[in-house]
N, C-alpha and C positions, 0 to 999 in steps of 0.2 A: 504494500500500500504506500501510497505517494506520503511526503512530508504533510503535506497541508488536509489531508484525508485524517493522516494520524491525529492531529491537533482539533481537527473538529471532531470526530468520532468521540474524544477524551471526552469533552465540555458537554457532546449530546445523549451520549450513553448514561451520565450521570442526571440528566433529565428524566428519564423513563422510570415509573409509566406516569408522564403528569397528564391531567385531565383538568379542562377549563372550567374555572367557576360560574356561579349564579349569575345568570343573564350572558352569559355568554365569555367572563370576563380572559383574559391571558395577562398576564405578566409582560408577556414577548411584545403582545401588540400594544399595551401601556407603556413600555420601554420604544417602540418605534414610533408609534405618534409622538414621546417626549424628544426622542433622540433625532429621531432622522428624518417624521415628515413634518415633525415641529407644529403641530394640529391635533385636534381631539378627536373621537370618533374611533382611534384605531383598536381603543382596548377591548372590545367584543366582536372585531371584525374577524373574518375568515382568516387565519395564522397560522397557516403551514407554511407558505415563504417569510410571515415577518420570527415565524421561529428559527430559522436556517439563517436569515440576517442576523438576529441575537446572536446565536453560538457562533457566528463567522467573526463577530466583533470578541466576544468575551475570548476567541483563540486565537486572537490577532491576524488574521487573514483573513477581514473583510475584503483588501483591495483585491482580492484572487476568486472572489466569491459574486462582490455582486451585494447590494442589498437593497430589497425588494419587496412593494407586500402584492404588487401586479403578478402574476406569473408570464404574462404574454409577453410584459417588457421586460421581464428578468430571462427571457428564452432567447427574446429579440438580442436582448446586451451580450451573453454566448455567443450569440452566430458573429455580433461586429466585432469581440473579441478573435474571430477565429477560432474558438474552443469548442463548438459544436461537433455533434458524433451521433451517429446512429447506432452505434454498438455501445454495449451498455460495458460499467469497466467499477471496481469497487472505487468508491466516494465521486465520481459521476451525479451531478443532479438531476433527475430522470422527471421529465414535464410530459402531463396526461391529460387526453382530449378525449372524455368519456362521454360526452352529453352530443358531440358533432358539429356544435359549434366554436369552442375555441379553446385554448390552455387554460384550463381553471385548476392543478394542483400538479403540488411537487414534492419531493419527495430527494431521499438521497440512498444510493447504493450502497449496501454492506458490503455483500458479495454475489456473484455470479455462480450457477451450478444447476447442470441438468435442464438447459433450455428457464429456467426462472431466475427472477431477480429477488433478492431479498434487501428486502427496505427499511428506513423508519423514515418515519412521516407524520408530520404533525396536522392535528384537526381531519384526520380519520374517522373514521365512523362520526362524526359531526364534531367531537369531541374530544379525542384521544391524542396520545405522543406515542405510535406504538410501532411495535414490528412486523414487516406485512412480506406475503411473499405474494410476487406476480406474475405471473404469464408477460410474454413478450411480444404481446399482441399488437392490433393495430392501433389501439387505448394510449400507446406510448407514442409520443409525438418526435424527441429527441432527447440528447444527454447533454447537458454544459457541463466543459470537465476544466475545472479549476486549477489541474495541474499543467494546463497549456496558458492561461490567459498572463498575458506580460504586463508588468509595471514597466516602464522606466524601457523597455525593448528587452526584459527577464523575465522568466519565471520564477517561480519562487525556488523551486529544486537548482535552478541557476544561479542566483543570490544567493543563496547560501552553501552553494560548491564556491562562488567567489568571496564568504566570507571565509569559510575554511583554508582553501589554498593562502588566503592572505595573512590566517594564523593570528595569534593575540596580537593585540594591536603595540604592545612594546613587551613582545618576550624575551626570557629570561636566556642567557646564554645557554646551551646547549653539549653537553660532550658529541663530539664528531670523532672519538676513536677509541680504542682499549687505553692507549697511553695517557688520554685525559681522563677518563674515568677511575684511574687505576689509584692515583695521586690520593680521592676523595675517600677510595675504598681503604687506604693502606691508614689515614687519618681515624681511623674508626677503631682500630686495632690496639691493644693495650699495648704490644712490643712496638715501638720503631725501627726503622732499619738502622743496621749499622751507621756507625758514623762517619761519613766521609762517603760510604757506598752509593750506589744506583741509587738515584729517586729521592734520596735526602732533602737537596734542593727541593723538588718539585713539591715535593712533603709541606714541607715547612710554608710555601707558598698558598695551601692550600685551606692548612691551619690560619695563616695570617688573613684571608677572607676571608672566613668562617669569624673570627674572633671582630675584625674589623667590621664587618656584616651585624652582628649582634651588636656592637657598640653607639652604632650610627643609627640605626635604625629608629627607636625610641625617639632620639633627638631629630629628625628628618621632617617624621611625623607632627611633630610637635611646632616644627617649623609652621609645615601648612595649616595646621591650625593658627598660627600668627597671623599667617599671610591674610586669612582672610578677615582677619581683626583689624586690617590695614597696618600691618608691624613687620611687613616682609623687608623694610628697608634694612633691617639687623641683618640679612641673611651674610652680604658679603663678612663681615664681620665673624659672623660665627661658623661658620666652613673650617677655616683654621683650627678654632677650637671643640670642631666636633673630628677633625682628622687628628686633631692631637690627642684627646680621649682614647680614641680608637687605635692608635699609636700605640700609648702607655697599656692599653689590653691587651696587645701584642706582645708586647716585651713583658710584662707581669709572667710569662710561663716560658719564656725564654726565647720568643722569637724572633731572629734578629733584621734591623732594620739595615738597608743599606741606603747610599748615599749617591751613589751614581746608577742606572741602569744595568750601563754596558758590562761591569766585573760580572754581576750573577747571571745575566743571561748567558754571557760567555760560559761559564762555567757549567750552569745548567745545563747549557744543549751540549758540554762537554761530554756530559755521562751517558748523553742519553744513545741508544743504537741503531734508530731510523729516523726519516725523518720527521716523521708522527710527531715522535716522541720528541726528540729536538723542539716543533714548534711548540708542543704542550709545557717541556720544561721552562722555555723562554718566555712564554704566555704567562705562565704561575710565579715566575722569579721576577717577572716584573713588576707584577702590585706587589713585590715587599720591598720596592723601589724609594722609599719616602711614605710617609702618611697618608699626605693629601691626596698622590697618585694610591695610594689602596683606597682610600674611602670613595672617592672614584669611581675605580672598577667592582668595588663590591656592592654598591649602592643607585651610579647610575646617576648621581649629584656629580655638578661643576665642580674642578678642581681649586683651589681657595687662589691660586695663584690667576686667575681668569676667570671668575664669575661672572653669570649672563648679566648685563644690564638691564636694570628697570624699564621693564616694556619688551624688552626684546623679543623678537618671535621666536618659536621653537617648533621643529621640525611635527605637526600635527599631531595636538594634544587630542586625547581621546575621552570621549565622554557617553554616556546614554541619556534617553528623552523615554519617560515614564508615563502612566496613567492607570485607570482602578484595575486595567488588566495584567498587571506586573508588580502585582499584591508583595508588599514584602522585601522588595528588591533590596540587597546589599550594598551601601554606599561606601561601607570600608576599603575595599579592595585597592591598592596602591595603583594600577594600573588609570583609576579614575582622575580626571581635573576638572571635569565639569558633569553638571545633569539639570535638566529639564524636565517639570513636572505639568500635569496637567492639569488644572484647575478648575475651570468652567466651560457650559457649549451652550451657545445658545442664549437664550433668554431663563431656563428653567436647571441645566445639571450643574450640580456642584460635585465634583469628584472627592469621594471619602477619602483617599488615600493621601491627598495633597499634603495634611497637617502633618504626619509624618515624612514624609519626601522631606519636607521645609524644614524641618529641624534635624533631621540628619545628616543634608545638605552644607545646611554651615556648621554640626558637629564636626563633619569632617574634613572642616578646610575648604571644601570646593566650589567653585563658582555656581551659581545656581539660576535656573531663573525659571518662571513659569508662564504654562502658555495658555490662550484661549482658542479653541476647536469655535468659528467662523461660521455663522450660519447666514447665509446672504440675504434667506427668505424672511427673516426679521431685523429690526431698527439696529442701525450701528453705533450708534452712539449712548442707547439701551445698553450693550453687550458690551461695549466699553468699560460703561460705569459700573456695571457690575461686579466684568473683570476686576476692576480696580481695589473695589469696595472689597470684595474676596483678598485679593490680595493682601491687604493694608492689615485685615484682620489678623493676619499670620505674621504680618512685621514687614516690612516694606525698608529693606535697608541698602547702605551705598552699595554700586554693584552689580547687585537685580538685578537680569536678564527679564523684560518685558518681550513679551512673542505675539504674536496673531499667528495661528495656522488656521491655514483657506483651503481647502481641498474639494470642497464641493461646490455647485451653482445653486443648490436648491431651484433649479429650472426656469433661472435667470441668464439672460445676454449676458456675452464675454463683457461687453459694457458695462451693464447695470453691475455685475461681478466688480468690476475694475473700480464704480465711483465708490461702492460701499465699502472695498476695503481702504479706499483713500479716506473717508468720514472714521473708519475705524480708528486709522493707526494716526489721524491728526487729530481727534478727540483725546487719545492718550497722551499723546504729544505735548497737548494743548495741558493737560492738566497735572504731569509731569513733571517738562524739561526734556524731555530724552526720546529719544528717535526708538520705539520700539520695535525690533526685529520682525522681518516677515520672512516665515517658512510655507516652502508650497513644491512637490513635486518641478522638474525642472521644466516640462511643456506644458501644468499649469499656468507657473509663475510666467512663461516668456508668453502664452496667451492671458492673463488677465492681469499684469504687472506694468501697464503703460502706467508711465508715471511716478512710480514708487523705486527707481533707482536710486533714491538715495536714503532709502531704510536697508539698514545690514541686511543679508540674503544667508538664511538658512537655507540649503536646496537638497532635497532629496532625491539621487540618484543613484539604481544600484547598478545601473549597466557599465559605470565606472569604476576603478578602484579606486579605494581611499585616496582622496586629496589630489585628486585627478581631473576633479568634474572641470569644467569652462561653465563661468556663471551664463544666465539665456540672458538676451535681450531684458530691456534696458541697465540691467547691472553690469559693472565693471567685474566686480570683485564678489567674491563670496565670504562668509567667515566662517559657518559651519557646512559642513557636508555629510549628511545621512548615505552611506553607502549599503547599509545592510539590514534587513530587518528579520531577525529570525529568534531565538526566544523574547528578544528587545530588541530595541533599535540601536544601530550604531552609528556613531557620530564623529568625525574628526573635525579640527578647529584650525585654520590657517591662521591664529591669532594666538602670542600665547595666554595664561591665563590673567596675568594683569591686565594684556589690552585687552582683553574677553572684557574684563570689569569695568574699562571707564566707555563699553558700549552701553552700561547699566544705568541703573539708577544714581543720581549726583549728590540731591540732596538731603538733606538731615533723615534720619530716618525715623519711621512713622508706625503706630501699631508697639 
């Protein structure tokens, strides 16, 4: 079964057997009138596609799905997608023309077997969420299959082979041989090797990042917590005196520092017997070169003798962009310098999740900012102030990242699209200071972005790789880039994290 089968299968499975309440009501379709057609009326309406819209949002692969509470226009959106099929295939959405006159229900495929399909299907027998088997008769119209339809010119199983081949976004060095691995393993061992023998050097190089690595780390951390207190100006300052700690852990068990490079590498690839090994001794003998150069290499921090300067960019810092579907997310992880939460849609959702997103955000140092999900078919200046108002409640401090993401028309002109996001992001504008970010798919943004080049450009592209995309029409530049969407979103930043901040919020802070 395809990725995106697997993911909604998870979220619908755990539905069943639900049955709609008195008068007719769903959850699913109180949830799509609130979210998506932004109207009333939907919560007792026929909810077999607005159930398949729900679970495609709550698994994060709505864009691959479709969401619908029409079936003729959710059959029609498949065939422009190109993801139409007459063959039925597991997680396939299978659309039925029982009455003669046109697609009134849908349904999704478990599996195939024996000439029948086996389904679940919501608003079944008038009412149900249940499992049905069916003949492959004339009843079935066509299949839209989600694992064909492209974002960006991907699929989703494509996005996320390009997230993988591309690997953590700053991993950690790697053994590439037995002679590098060998160093780490012999460090674990109560005996040493002789002294003066094979691999001593390499030994001791190994021991001294490991000691230098636990020394710094504490202190690193603690950094970015400053930083985002606006205290990161100590940094160059203290570099020295977090290589020099890590120094004295060193030598405390006997490890000796040297002073120039070239003796111990010489020496190092003296002993060694290939060339493997040669480079791995040289590699390990060089962080116990001096301090500064181990905390360096063990940590992945500027060296104290050339620290970045304030502002400077850094080669695409990595970050994710959250919402109530990535319950829980871990903001500790080292790998992070920024995130993005979601806050409100609309005129009516407020996202439960935001309150913590927002305080773990700045627990942990990192740039933060939050966004509003863009509904065109209501007042912009409404959903502004809302925004706002949401915001402020959680703390509103220097920094903030303010966002609008626009993804949909709500069945509005590339135009009328275009002026209402301009009343958006100049009503925040206006009652801010600060030019708030706009995120939008990349032939969104270059169809409904006349005008708005000079709001920063979050742009979502995955047919790119990181840090890759060309901003569209009217933007020059971009500052974040979403290249991948697969348990969460992923994000690089051409900016580094201080210039991230003074795209933020300026003044006094509020809340």
């Amino acid at each position: 079964m395809d990725p995106i089968s697997d993911k909604l299968f998870k979220v619908i499975e755990a539905e069943l057997p639900y049955r709609e309440e008195a008068g007719g009501y769903t959850k699913y379709g109180d949830w799509y009138g609130e979210n998506i057609a932004q109207s009333g009326g939907y919560d007792s309406a026929a909810w077999c596609d607005m159930f398949l819209a729900w679970a495609a949002s709550k698994a994060g692969v709505w864009k691959y799905t479709g969401q619908f509470a029409y079936t003729p226009s959710h059959a029609n959106w498949f065939r422009q997608q190109g993801a139409w099929s007459t063959k039925p295939e597991p997680g396939a959405f299978v659309f039925y023309n029982f009455s003669g006159a046109r697609i009134h229900h849908v349904g999704i495929v478990e599996k195939v077997a024996n000439g029948k399909i086996y389904t679940i299907e919501a608003n079944t027998e008038g009412v149900h969420l249940k499992r049905k088997v069916r003949d492959t008769n004339s009843s079935i119209v066509g299949y839209g299959l989600p694992r064909k339809v492209k974002v960006d010119g991907v699929t989703f199983e494509e996005a996320q082979a390009r997230a993988k081949a591309a690997g953590p976004p700053f991993p950690a060095p790697s053994p590439t041989s037995e002679a590098e691995t060998m160093p780490i393993a012999l460090s674990r061992t109560e005996q040493p090797p002789p002294a003066g023998g094979e691999g001593a050097l390499v030994v001791t190089g190994a021991l001294a990042v490991t000691l230098v690595a636990a020394a710094v780390q504490p202190l690193r951390k603690r950094l970015r917590t400053q930083a985002a207190q606006g205290r990161h100006r100590s940094r160059r300052r203290r570099w020295p005196l977090m290589a020099g700690s890590a120094l004295a852990a060193a030598l405390a068990v006997g490890v000796p520092a040297m002073t120039t490079a070239e003796p111990a590498m010489a020496a190092a690839a003296g002993t060694a017997k290939t060339t493997a090994a040669k480079m791995a001794a040289a590699k390990m003998a060089a962080v116990t070169t001096g301090a500064v150069t181990t905390a360096a290499a063990a940590t992945g921090a500027p060296p104290a003798e050339a620290p970045p300067a304030k502002g400077a960019e850094t080669p695409h810092p990595y970050g994710v962009d959250v919402s109530n579907h990535d319950q829980g997310f871990d903001w500790s992880a080292d790998n992070l310098s920024f995130g993005i939460a979601k806050i409100t849609e609309g005129l009516t959702f407020t996202d439960g999740t935001f309150a913590r997103n927002w305080s773990e955000l700045k627990k942990n140092g990192l740039v933060r900012g939050a966004y509003h999900f863009g509904r065109p078919g209501q007042d912009p200046v409404r959903q502004a102030d809302r925004f706002l108002a949401e915001v402020r409640k959680h703390g509103l401090e220097q920094g903030d990242l303010l966002v609008l993401d626009l993804e949909v028309t709500d069945g509005r002109s590339a135009g009328e699209v275009n002026a209402w996001a301009k009343r958006w992001l100049e009503r925040v504008r206006e009652a801010t200071g600060v030019k708030p970010m706009f995120y939008s798919s990349w032939s969104f943004a270059r169809t409904h972005g006349e005008g708005l080049g000079d709001y920063p450009l979050w742009v979502a592209h995955y047919g790119k790789d990181k840090g890759e995309v060309e901003a569209p029409e009217p933007w020059k530049e971009w500052a974040l880039h979403q290249y991948a969407s697969t348990d969460h979103d992923h994000n690089v930043a051409r900016l580094s994290p201080e210039r991230l901040r003074e795209l933020g919020y300026q003044a006094p802070p509020i809340g």
